[in-house]
Structures are given as C-alpha cells and as structure tokens.
N, C-alpha and C positions, 0 to 999 in steps of 0.2 A: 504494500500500500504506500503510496505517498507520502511523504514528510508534514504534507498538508491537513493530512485526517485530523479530524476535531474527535474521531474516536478511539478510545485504548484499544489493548490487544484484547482485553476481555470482553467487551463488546463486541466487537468484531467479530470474535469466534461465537459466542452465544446468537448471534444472528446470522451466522454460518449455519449453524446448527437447527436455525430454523429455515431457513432457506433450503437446507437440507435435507429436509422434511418434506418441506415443501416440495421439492421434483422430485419425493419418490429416488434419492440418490444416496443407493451403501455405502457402497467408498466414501462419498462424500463424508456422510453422516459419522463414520468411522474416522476419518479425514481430522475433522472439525471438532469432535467430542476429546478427541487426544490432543487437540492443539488447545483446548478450552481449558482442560487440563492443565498443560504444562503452562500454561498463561495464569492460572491462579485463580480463577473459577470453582467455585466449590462447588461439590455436587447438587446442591440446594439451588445453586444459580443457573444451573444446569439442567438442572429437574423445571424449573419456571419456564424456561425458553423451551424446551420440549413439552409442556403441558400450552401455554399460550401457541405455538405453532400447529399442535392438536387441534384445536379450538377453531383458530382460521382455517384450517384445511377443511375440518369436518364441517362448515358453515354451508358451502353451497352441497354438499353432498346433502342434509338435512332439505336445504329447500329445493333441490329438482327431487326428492322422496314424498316431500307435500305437495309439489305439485302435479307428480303423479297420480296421487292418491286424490286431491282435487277432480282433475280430470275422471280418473275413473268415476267419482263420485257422479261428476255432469252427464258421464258417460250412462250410467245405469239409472239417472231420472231421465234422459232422454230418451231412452232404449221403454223405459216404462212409461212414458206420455205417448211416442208411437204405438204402443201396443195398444193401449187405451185409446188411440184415435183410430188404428184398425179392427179394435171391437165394435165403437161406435159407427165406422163407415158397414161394417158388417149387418150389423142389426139393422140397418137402414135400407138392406137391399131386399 
C-alpha cells in the first residue's frame, strides 16, 4: 500500500478479510487472516470483521429468498382468482 494510506496494517487486513469473504476467496481469506494476525489483531477483532462481512453478504441473499416467496405468494392468488373466474365462466354456459 502506499505511504499515503490514512489506514494501519490492522485495518487493512480486517477488511481484507472481509473482502475476503466477500468473493467467496480461500486463499484469500487464509491470505489475510494470517497477515491480520501477525499485524496485531486479536482474534476478537477478527471475529467482528468476519461476523459484520456475514451480515452484508447474507443481506441480499435474504431479500431475493422474500422475494421469491412474495412472488410465489402472487403466484398462487393468481392461479386461485383464475380458477375462480373459470368456475364462474363455466357455470354461465
């Protein structure tokens, strides 16, 4: 990193480590947890940045699972008012 960075080593690797996470990358994450390490990160600090990256990851997986569920939900009153409107055109003929 640059001379310029406004952030420490420990920073930088605890948001390694969630970045890490984030694409689903082992090495990476393996990578970053031992540099997190030797930079002076306790496992507590370490533990925060793996539970807060949990969090954002699992966020949109939660909302495309409700709006599944939404859908199906509009799916199965629609599917029961056309039935209902093919009863009522029934009985009419």
């Amino acid at each position: 990193m640059g001379a310029t960075s406004g952030l420490n080593p420990q920073q930088r690797e605890l948001i390694a480590i969630g970045a890490s996470i984030g694409e689903n990358c082992l090495p990476c994450l393996r990578y970053h947890f031992a540099e997190a390490v030797n930079a002076g990160c306790t496992i507590e600090e370490i533990e925060e940045a793996i539970a807060l990256s949990k969090a954002v990851k699992e966020r949109p997986m939660k909302d495309i699972y409700r709006l599944a569920h939404e859908l199906l939900e509009r799916g199965r009153e629609n599917a029961g008012q056309s039935t209902t409107q093919e009863g009522n055109r029934n009985a009419n003929v």
